[in-house]
C-alpha positions in Angstrom: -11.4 41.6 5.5 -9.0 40.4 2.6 -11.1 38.9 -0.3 -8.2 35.9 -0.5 -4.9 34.7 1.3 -1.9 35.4 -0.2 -0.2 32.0 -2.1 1.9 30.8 -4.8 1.3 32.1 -8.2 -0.4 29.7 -10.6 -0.5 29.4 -14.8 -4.0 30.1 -16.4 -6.2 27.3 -16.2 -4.4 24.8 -14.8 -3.3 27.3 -12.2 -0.3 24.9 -9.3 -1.1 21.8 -10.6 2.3 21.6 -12.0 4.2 22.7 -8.9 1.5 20.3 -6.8 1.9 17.1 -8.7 5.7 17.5 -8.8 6.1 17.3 -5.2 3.2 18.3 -2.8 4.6 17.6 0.7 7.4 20.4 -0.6 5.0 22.3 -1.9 2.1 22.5 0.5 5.3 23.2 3.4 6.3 26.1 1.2 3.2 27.6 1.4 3.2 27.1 5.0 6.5 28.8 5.0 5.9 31.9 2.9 2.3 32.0 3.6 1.7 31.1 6.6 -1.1 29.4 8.1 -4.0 30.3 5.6 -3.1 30.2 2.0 -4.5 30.0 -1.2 -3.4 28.4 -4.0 -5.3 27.0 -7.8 -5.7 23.4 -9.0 -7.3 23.5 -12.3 -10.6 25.1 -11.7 -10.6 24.5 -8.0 -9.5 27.5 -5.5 -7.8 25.9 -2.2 -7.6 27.1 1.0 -4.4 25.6 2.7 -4.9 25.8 6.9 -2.2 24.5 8.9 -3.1 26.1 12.4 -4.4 23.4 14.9 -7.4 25.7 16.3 -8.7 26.5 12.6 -8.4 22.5 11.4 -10.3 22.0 14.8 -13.1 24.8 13.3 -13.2 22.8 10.2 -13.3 19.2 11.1 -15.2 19.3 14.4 -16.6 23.2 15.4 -18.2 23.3 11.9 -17.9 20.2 10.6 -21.4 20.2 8.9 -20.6 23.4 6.4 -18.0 20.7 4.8 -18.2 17.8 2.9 -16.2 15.5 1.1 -14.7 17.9 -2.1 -16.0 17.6 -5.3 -12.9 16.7 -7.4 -12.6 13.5 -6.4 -16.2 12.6 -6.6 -16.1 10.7 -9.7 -13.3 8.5 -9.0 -14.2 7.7 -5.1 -17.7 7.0 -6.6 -16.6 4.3 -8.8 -14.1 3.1 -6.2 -15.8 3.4 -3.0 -19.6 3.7 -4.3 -20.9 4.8 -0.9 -19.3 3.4 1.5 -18.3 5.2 4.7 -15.6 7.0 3.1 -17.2 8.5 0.6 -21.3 8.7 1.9 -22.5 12.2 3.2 -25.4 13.7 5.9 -27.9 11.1 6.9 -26.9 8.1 5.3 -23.8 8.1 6.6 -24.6 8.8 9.9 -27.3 5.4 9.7 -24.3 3.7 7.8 -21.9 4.3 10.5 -24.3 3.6 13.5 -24.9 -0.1 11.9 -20.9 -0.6 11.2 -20.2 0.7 15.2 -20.7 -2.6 16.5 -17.6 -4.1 14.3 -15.3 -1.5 16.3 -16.4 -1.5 19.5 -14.0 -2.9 22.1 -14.8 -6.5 22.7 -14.9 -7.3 18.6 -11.3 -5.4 19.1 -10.5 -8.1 21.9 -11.6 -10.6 19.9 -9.6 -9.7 17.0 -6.3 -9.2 18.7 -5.9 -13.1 18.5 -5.9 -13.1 14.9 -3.5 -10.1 14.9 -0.8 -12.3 17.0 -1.3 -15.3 15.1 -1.1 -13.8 11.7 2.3 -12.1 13.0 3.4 -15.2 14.1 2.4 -17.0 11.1 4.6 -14.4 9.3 7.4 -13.9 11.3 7.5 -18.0 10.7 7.6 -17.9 7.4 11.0 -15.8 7.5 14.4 -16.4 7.7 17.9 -15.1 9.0 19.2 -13.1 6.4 16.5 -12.6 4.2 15.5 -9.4 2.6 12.0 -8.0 2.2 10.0 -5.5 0.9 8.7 -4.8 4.2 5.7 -2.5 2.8 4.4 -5.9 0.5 5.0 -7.9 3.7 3.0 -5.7 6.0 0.3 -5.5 3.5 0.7 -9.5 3.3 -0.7 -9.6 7.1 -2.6 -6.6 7.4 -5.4 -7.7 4.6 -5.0 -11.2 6.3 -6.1 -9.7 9.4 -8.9 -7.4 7.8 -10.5 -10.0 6.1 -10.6 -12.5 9.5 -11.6 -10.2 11.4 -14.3 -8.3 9.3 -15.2 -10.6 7.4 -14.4 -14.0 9.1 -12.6 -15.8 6.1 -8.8 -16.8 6.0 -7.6 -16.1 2.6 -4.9 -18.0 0.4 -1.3 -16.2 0.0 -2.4 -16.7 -3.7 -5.4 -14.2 -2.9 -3.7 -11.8 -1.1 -1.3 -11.5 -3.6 -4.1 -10.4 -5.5 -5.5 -7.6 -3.9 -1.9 -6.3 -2.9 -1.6 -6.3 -6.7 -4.6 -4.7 -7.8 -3.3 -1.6 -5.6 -1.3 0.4 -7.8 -3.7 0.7 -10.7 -6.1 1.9 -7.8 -3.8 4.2 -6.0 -2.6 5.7 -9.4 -5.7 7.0 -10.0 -5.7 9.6 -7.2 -2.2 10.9 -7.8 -1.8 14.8 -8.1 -1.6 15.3 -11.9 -3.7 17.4 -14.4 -5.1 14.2 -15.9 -6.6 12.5 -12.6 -8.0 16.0 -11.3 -9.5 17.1 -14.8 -10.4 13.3 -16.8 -13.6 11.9 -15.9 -12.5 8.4 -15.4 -14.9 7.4 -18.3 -12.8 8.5 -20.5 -10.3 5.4 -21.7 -6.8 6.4 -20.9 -4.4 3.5 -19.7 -4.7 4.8 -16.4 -8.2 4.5 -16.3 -8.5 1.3 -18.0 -6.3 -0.2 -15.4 -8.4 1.3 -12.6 -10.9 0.1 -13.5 -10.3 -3.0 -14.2 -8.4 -3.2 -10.9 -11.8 -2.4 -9.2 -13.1 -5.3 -11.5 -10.9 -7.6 -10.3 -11.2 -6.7 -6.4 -15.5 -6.9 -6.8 -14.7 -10.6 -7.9 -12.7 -11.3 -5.2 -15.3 -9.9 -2.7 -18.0 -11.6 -4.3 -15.8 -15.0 -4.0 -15.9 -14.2 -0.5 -19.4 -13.3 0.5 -20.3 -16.6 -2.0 -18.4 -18.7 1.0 -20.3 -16.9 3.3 -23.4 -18.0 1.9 -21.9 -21.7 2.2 -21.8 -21.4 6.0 -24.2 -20.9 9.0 -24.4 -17.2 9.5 -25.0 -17.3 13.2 -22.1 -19.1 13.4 -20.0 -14.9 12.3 -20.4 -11.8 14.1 -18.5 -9.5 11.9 -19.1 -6.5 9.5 -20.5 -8.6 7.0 -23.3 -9.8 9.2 -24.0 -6.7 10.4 -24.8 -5.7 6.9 -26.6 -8.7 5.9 -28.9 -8.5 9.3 -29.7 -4.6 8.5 -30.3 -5.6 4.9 -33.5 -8.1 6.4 -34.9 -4.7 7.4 -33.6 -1.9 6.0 -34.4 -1.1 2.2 -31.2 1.0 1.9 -29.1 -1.5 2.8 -28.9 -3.2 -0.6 -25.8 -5.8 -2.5 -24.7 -3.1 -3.8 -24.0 -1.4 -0.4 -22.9 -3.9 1.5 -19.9 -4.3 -2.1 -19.1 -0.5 -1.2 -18.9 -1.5 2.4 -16.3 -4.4 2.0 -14.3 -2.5 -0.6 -13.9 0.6 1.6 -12.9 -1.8 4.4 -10.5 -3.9 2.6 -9.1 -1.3 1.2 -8.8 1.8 4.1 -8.7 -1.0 7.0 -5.3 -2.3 6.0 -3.6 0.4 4.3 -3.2 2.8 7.0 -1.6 0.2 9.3 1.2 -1.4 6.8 2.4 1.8 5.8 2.1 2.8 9.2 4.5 0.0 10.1 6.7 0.3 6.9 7.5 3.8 8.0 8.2 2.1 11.4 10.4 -0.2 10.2 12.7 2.1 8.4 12.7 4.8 10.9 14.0 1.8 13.7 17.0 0.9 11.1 17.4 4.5 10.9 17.3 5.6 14.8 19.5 2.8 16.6 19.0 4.4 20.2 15.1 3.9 19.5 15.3 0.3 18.2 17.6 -0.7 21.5 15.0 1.0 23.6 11.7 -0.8 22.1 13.8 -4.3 22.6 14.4 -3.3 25.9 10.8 -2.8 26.7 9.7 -5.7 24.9 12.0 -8.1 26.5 11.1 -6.5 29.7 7.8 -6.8 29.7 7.3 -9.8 27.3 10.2 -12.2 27.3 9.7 -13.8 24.6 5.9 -14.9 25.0 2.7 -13.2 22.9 1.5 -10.2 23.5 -1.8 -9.5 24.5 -4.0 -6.4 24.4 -3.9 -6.0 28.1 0.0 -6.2 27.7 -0.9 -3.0 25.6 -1.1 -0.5 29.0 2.9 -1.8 29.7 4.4 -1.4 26.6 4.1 2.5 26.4 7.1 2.9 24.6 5.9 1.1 21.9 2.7 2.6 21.3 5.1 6.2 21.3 7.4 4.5 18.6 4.6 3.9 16.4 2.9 7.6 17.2 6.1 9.2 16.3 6.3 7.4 12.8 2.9 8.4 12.0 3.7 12.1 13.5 6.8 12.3 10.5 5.0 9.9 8.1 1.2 10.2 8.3 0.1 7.6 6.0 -3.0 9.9 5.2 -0.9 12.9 4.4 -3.6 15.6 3.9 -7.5 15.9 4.3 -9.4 17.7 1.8 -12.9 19.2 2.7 -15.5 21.3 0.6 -16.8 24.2 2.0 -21.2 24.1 1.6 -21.3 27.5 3.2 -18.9 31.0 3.5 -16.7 30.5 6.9 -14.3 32.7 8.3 -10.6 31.9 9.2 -8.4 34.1 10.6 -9.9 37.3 9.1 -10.3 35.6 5.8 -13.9 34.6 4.4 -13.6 30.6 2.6 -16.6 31.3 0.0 -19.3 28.3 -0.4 -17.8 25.6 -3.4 -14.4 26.3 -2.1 -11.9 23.5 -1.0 -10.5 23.4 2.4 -6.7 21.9 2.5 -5.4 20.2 6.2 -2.3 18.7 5.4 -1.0 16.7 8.5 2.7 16.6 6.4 2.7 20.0 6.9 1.2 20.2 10.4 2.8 17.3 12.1 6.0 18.4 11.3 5.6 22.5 12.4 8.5 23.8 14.5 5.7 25.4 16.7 4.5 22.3 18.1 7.3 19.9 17.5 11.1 20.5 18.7 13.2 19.2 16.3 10.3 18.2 14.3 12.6 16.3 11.8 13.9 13.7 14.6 12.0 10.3 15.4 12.0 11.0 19.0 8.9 8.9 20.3 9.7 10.2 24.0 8.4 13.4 22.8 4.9 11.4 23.1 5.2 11.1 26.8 1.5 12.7 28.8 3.7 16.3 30.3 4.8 16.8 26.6 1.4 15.9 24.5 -0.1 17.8 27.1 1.3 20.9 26.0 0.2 21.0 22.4 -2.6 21.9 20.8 -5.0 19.1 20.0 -5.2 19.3 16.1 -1.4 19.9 16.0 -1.9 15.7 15.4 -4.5 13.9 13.7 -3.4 11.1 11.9 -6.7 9.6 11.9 -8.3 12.9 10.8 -11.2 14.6 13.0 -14.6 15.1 14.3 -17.5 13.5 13.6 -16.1 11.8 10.6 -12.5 10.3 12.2 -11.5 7.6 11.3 -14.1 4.6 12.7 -10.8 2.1 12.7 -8.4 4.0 14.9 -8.8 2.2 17.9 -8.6 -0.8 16.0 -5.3 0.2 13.6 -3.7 1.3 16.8 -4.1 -2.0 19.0 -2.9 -4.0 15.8 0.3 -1.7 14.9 1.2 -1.7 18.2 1.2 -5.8 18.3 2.4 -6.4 14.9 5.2 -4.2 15.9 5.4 -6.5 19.5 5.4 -9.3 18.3 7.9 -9.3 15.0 10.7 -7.0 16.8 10.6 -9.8 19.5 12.0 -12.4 16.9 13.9 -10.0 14.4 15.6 -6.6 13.4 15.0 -5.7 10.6 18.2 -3.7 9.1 19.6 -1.8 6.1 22.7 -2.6 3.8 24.0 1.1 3.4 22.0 3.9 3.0 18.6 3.3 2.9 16.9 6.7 1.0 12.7 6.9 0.7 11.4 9.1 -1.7 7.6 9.6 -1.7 4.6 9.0 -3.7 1.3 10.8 -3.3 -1.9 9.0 -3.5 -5.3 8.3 -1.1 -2.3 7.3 1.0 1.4 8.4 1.3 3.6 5.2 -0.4 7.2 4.3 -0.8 8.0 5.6 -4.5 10.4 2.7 -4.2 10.1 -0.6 -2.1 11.9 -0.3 1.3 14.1 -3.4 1.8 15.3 -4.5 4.6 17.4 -7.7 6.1 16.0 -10.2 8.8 18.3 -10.3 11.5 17.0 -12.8 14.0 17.2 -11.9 17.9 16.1 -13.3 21.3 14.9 -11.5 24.4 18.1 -10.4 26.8 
């Protein structure tokens, strides 16, 4: 058995970091390339073990999923940012954590919550006009943490405090960019980044705390959200402290709108892109909607749109890799991953592998029909991640992307003056470096 997979060589100490932080979608494809589906490469200190084949990520994130846990690198900064919340909570405690959140996602609360979805796409779409241009990631965020906060937390927040939060998410997103200073700097220490992190955090605590203080104002019988699922557990359950319940709201803001506008940005720009696809979506749309509100039972009908926005996710996973730490020696594919090491699954790189995709580079959401997903291995997607530990708002992200995307294409294109390029920016999530703007072209069903 080989002590370690071959990989890209590194520089002492810092080992890739350099070629990493530059540009890791390249580089962790490169590996895949020259490498193949194990490979091993250096950040700093940390050894990482780069799998890209479906049925070893499967091994990792479901078949063992209790050797691995959340890696230690990022430890320090999740802990300020996410305390510990679901994201970031391990063993027992999160298993009780995400047994008293269930109820939030389960499929009536869904039903309930695709009302507010509609309306708050309505309410935007309103708000529009022929011929204007948008950044179309600040405007999905716009409605996204609208819809969030409704439905998880039954308040309706101001423009003025969405504006906010949306702006408080670049100091916070900063912080987990690739770079020898966010991977080797305790965040303690007082560089600008940090200062603006944290002070970003700050900031979003006091806009928390503004909401749960109108909570207080207001019969709680009268919700039946996440918040009072935490503040009935907290009645009996000493681990369920203030402090909790803050890591709780923070993770949800934060990870339960996110995914969804960039999953939507992406959408938009890949429609402007692919004109046969856009034509297709309308004709669905105004086939099976003609002009009235979708619903989620109008959700088993429109099948082409809930391919459109699987494909964008397949070429632009908003989480873009999945790191995991390894708490005891596993084998893959005649290679032994010692205890302390750290496990990279990098959905860039997997999504878009030849082996499972043809033409992987296209946006081609028919490929996402049930003869072709059938054919592929499982973990060959996984946008949502894995295993015990996948993502508790899929269901929820998917039923609100898909009518978000209904509902707006119903009333408007949105189109590209020229050449529209997107260049990349690594963080928690994948971002536009730069904003994508589009025009508003208004349209009505055929």
């Amino acid at each position: 058995m080989d002590a370690v997979p071959p990989g890209p060589q590194g520089l002492p100490l810092i080992g890739n970091i350099p070629q990493y932080a530059h540009d890791p979608f390249s580089f962790m494809t490169q590996c895949q390339r020259e490498y193949g589906d194990i490979s091993h490469f250096r950040l700093g200190p940390y050894d990482m073990y780069q799998v890209t084949d479906p049925a070893m990520i499967e091994q990792v994130l479901v078949d063992r999923d209790e050797d691995f846990s959340k890696p230690d690198f990022q430890a320090n900064a999740f802990s300020q940012l996410l305390g510990n919340g679901l994201l970031a909570s391990e063993g027992e405690f999160w298993r009780r954590q995400r047994q008293r959140i269930q109820p939030a996602f389960d499929p009536d609360h869904i039903a309930t919550a695709t009302k507010l979805m509609t309306e708050y796409a309505e309410e935007l779409t309103s708000e529009w006009d022929e011929g204007q241009m948008i950044d179309v990631y600040a405007e999905m965020g716009r409605v996204t943490v609208k819809i969030i906060t409704a439905a998880m937390m039954d308040v309706r927040l101001s423009d003025d405090t969405v504006k906010e939060i949306q702006d408080r998410l670049d100091p916070l997103g900063r912080r987990f960019e690739p770079s020898a200073t966010n991977y080797l700097l305790p965040t303690w220490i007082p560089t600008k980044g940090n200062r603006e992190y944290l002070t970003a955090i700050s900031d979003i605590e006091d806009i928390l705390n503004q909401i749960l203080e109108m909570r207080s104002k207001s019969d709680d019988s009268e919700h039946d959200d996440l918040v009072s699922l935490l503040q009935q557990a907290q009645q009996n359950e000493a681990e369920v402290t203030d402090k909790l319940i803050r890591d709780e709201l923070v993770t949800m803001l934060l990870a339960g709108h996110d995914t969804t506008a960039l999953a939507l940005t992406y959408t938009w720009y890949l429609l402007d892109q692919y004109p046969r696809v856009e034509t297709k979506l309308h004709d669905e749309l105004d086939r099976v909607l003609n002009g009235r509100t979708p619903t989620l039972h109008d959700l088993q009908d429109l099948e082409y749109t809930e391919q459109v926005i699987k494909e964008s996710m397949r070429l632009y996973p908003p989480v873009y890799v999945i790191f995991r730490e390894a708490l005891a020696p596993i084998q893959l594919d005649g290679f032994q991953v010692p205890t302390g090491a750290q496990v990279v699954l990098p959905q860039w790189v997997v999504h878009r592998d030849s082996h499972h995709y043809e033409d992987p580079e296209v946006f081609a959401p028919e490929r996402w029909s049930s003869k072709k997903t059938a054919k592929r291995p499982t973990y060959s997607y996984f946008p949502f991640g894995g295993g015990s530990r996948s993502c508790i708002g899929k269901r929820f992200s998917m039923v609100e992307a898909q009518l978000l995307l209904a509902t707006v294409a119903q009333r408007y294109r949105l189109s590209s003056v020229g050449s529209q390029s997107l260049t990349l920016r690594p963080s928690l999530t994948m971002h536009p470096e730069e904003p994508i703007e589009l025009i508003l072209r208004e349209r009505s069903p055929h």
